[in-house]
N, C-alpha and C positions, 0 to 999 in steps of 0.2 A: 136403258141403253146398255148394250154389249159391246164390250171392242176385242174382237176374237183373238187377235194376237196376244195379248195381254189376261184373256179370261181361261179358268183353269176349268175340264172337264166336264165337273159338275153344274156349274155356270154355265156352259155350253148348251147341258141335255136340258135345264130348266128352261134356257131363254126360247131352245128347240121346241117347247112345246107350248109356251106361249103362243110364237108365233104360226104356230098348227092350228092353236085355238083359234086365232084371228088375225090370219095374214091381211088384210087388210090396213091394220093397223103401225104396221112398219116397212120402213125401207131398209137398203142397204145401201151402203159407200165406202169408197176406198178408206182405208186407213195413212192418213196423209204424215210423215214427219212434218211437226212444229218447231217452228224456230224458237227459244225461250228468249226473255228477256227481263231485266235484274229487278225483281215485284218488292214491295215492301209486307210483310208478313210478319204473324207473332213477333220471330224468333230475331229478327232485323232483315236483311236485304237475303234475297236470296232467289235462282233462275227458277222463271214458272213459263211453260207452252205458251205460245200467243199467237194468234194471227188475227190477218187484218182485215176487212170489210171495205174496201176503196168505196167514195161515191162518185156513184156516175150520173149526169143529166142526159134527160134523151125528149129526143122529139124532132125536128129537123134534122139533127145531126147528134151524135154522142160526143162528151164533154165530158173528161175525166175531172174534179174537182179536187183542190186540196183538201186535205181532213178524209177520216173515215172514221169506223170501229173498231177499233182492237179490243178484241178478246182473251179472257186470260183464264187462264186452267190455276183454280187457287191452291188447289190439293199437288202437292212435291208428287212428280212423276204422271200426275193423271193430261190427258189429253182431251177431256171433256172440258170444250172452252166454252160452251153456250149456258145462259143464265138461268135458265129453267131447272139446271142438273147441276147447278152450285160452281158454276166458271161465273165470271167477274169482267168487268170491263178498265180498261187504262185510258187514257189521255192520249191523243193521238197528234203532236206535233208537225207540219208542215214546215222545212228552213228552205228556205231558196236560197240559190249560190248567188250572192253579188259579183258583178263583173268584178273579171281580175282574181278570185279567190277560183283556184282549184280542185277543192275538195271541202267534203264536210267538216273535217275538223277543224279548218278554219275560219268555217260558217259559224258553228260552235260558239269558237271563241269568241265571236261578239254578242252573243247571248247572255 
């Protein structure tokens, strides 16, 4: 995996010839900014890339579910969140607002 903005030069001209060898074998995609969120690591807490995988039902109609996948980038600064390439997964919490409460943090607060 390359992520261009981030790969220097050399990195470039190597991945450049891989994929000469056998374009078949890769895609391309944007380079998305992630949102981070506070992981537990070595060192103690500290922000790592994540994003999330919503589930959807389909078949008569589509049906957003609660819960999904979150994905987490384990390496400080890296953006590769998918597990084949050493990203990690998190627990993926669903709160619903009870009537009368306005906002999450006071969803929160009864957890």
């Amino acid at each position: 995996m390359l992520i261009g903005p981030a790969a220097k030069k050399g990195e470039i001209e190597a991945f450049r010839k891989r994929i000469q060898a056998n374009p078949a074998n890769y895609i391309a995609q944007p380079t998305l900014s992630l949102s981070t969120c506070p992981t537990f690591v070595e060192s103690g807490m500290a922000p790592r890339h994540v994003d999330l995988r919503p589930y959807l039902l389909t078949g008569k109609d589509v049906r957003l579910v609660p819960g999904g996948l979150t994905r987490v980038a384990l390496t400080e600064g890296s953006l590769v969140v998918n597990s084949s390439q050493g990203g990690g997964t998190k627990d993926t919490w669903v709160v619903e607002l009870k009537r009368g409460q306005s906002n999450f943090h006071e969803t929160c607060a009864f957890l």
